[in-house]
C-alpha positions as CSV (number, residue, x, y, z in Angstrom):
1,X,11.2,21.1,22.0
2,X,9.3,17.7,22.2
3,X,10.9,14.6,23.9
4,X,9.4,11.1,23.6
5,X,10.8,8.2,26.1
6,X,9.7,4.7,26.8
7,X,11.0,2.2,29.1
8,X,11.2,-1.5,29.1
9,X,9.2,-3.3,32.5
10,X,12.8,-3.6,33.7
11,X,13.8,0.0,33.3
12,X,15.7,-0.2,30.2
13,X,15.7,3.0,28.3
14,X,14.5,2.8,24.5
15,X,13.5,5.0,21.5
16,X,14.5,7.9,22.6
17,X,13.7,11.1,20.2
18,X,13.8,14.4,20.5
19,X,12.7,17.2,17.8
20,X,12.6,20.8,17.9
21,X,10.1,22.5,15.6
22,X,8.9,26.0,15.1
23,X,5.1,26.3,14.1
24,X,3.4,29.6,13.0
25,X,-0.1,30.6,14.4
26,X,-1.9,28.3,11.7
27,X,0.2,25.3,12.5
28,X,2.5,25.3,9.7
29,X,5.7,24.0,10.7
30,X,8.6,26.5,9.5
31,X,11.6,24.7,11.1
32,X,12.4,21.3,12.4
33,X,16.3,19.9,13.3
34,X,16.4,16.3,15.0
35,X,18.9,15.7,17.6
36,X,21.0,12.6,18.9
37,X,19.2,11.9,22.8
38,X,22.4,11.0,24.2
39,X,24.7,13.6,23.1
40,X,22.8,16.3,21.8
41,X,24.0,16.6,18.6
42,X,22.2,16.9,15.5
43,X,21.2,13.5,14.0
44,X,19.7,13.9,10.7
45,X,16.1,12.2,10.2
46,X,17.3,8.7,12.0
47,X,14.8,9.2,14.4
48,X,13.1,6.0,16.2
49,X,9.6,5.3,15.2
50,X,6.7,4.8,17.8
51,X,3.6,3.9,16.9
52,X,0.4,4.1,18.5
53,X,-3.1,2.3,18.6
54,X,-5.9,3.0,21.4
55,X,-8.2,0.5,21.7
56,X,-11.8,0.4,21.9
57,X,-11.7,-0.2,25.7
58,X,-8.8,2.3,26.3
59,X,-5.9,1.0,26.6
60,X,-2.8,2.3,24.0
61,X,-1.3,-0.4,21.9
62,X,2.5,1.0,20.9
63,X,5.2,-0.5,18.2
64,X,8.4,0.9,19.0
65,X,12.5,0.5,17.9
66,X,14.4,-1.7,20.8
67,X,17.9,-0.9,21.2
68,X,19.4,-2.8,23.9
69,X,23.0,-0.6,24.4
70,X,23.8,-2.0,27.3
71,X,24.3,-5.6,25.3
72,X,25.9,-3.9,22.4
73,X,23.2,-5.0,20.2
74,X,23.3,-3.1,17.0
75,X,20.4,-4.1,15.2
76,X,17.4,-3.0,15.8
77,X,14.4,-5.3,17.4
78,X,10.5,-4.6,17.2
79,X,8.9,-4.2,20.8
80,X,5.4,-4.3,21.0
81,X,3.8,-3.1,24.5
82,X,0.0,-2.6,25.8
83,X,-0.8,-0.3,28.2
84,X,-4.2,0.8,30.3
85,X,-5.7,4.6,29.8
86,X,-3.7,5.3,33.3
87,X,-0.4,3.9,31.1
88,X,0.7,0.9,33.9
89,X,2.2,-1.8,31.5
90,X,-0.2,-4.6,30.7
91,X,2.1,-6.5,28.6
92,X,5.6,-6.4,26.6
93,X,6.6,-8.6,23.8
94,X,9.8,-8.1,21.8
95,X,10.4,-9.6,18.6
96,X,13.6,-11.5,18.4
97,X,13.1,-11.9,14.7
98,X,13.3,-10.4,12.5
99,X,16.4,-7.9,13.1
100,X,16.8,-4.5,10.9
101,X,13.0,-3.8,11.4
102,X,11.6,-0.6,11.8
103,X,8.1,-0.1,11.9
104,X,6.6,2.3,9.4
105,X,2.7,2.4,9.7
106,X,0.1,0.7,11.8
107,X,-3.9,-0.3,11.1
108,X,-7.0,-1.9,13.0
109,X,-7.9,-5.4,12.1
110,X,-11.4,-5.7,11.7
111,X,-11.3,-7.5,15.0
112,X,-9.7,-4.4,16.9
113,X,-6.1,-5.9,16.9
114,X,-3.2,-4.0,15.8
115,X,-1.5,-4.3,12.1
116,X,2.1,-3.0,12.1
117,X,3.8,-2.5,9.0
118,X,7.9,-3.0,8.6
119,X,10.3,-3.3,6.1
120,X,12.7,-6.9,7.0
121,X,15.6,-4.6,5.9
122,X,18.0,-8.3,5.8
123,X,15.4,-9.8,2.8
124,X,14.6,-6.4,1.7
125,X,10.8,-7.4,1.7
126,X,7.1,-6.6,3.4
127,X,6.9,-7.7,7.0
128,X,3.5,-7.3,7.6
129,X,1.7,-8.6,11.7
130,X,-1.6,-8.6,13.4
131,X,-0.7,-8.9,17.1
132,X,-3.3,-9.6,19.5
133,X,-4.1,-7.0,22.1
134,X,-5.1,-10.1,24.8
135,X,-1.3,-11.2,25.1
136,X,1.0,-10.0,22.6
137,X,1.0,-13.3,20.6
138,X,1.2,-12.8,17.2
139,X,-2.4,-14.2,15.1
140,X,-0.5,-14.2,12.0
141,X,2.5,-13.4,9.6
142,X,2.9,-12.5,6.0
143,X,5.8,-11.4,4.0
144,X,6.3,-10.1,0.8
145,X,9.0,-9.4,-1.6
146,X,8.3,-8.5,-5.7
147,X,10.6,-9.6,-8.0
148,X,9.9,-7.2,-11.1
149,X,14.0,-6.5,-11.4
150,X,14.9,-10.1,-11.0
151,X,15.3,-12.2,-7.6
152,X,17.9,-9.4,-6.2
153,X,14.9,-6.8,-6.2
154,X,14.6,-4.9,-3.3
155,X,11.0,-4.9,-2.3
156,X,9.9,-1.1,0.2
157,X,6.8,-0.5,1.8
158,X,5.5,2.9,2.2
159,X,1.8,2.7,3.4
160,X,-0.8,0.6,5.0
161,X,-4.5,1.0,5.3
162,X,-7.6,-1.3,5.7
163,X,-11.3,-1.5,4.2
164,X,-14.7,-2.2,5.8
165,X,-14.2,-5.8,5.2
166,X,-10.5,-6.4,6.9
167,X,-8.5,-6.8,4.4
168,X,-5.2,-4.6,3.9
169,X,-3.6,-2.9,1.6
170,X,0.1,-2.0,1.2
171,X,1.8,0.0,-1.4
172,X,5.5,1.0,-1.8
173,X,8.1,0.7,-4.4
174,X,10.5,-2.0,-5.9
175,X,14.0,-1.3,-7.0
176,X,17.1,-3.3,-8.3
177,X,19.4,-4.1,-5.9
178,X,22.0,-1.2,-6.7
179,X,19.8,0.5,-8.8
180,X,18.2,4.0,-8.0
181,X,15.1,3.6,-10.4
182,X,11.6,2.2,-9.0
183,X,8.4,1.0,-9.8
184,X,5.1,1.2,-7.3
185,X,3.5,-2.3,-6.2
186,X,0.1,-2.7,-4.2
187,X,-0.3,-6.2,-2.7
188,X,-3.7,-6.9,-0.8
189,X,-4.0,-9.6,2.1
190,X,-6.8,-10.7,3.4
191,X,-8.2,-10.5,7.7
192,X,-6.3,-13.9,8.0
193,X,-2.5,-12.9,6.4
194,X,-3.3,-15.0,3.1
195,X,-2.4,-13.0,-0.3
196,X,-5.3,-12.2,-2.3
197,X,-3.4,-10.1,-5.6
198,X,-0.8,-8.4,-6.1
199,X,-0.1,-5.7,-8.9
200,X,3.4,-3.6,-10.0
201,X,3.4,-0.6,-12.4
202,X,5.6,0.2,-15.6
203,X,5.1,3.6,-16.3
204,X,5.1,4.9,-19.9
205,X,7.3,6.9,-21.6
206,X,7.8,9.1,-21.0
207,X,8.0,8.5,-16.9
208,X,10.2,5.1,-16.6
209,X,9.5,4.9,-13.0
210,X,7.3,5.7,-9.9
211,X,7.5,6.2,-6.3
212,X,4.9,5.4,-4.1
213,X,3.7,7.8,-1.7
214,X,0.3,6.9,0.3
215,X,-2.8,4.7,-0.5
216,X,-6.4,4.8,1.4
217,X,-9.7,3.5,0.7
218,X,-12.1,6.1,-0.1
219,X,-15.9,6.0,1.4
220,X,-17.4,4.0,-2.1
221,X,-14.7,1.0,-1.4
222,X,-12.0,2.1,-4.6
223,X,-8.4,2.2,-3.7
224,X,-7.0,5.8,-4.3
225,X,-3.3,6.1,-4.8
226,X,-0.4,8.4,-4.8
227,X,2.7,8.0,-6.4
228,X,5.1,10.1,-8.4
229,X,6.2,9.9,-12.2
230,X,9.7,10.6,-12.9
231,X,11.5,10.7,-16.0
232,X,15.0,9.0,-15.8
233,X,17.8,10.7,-15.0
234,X,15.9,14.0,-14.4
235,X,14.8,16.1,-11.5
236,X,12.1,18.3,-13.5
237,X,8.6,17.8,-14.0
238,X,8.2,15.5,-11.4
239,X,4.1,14.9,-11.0
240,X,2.3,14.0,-8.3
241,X,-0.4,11.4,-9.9
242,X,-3.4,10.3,-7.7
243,X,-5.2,7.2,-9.2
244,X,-8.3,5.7,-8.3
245,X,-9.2,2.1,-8.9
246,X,-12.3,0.2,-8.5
247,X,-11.5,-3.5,-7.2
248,X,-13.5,-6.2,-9.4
């Protein structure tokens, strides 16, 4: 049984989590149930994400989920918080904007601050941050929403990751607004938040659609990706494609 908590500076409880797994003696995990912090009860996979960045000098950068209970607030809020290698808070900044955010994945700017990645769940669209480890001010902003099913599409980032040079990378999928089919997008942004391209797939019969699953930057520069192909209206032959792409 693992148990993660974190505190606001004014003792305020927030993401609470706690998972039971059972591993074998190679580290394969054979069973994993998620359960509710306050009552104990099995919750599904609605667990809170925290995310973590040490710094260069020591100190650990986190992302969490902030529910304030005590206010009844039910949407979530971002809070970002540094802390020293002996964990006494440096600094706490919670984002009042934008609500329904959860943050997915997190990368080093080539400067050493943090990157989060989160889905604006209101917009349906990339909400993409470098916040900077001095004070918790955010350096910059960019969002992102693709419109390849007209301007109702829902835009869904999976994964984030960041070359040599700074600039970021973020795949994911978008889908029609009630719609269950998908198509994989990569946008790129630059050190500063600025778009540099942006590119959406339409798979070829006889795969209609894709779901993306993770995208890195291999040791030469190309941009390796993972995604499904999936036939429509079909569970079978499902294959996991990896692509590589060399940027011009």
């Amino acid at each position: 049984m693992s148990q993660f908590d974190t505190s606001l500076s004014d003792g305020t409880l927030i993401n609470h989590k706690i998972v039971e797994s059972i591993l074998n003696e190679n580290a394969e995990v054979l069973y994993q149930k998620y359960f509710d912090y306050e009552t104990n009860n099995p919750a599904g996979n609605n667990d809170m994400n925290n995310l973590i960045l040490h710094a260069t000098n020591g100190n650990i950068f986190s992302a969490n989920i902030f529910l304030n209970l005590k206010d009844f607030v039910i949407s979530p809020k971002v809070l970002f918080q540094l802390h020293d290698k002996n964990h006494k808070l440096i600094w706490e900044k919670i984002m009042e904007e934008p609500i329904n955010t959860i943050p997915l994945k997190i990368s080093r700017a080539i400067n050493g601050n943090p990157v989060v990645m989160n889905p604006r769940e209101l917009q349906r669209r990339l909400w993409l941050t470098e916040v900077n480890l001095k004070d918790g001010s955010i350096r910059w902003e960019y969002n992102y929403s693709n419109f390849r099913f007209g301007p109702f599409s829902n835009t869904l980032p999976i994964s984030l990751c960041t070359d040599r040079e700074g600039s970021h990378y973020v795949t994911g999928d978008v889908t029609p607004k009630f719609g269950v089919q998908s198509n994989t997008f990569i946008v790129k942004v630059d050190k500063d938040g600025k778009k540099m391209w942006d590119f959406d797939f339409a798979e070829q019969s006889p795969y209609k659609f894709s779901k993306s699953q993770h995208i890195l930057i291999n040791n030469v520069g190309n941009i390796v990706l993972f995604r499904y192909k999936m036939q429509e209206l079909s569970d079978y032959d499902v294959p996991l494609v990896i692509t590589t792409y060399e940027e011009l």
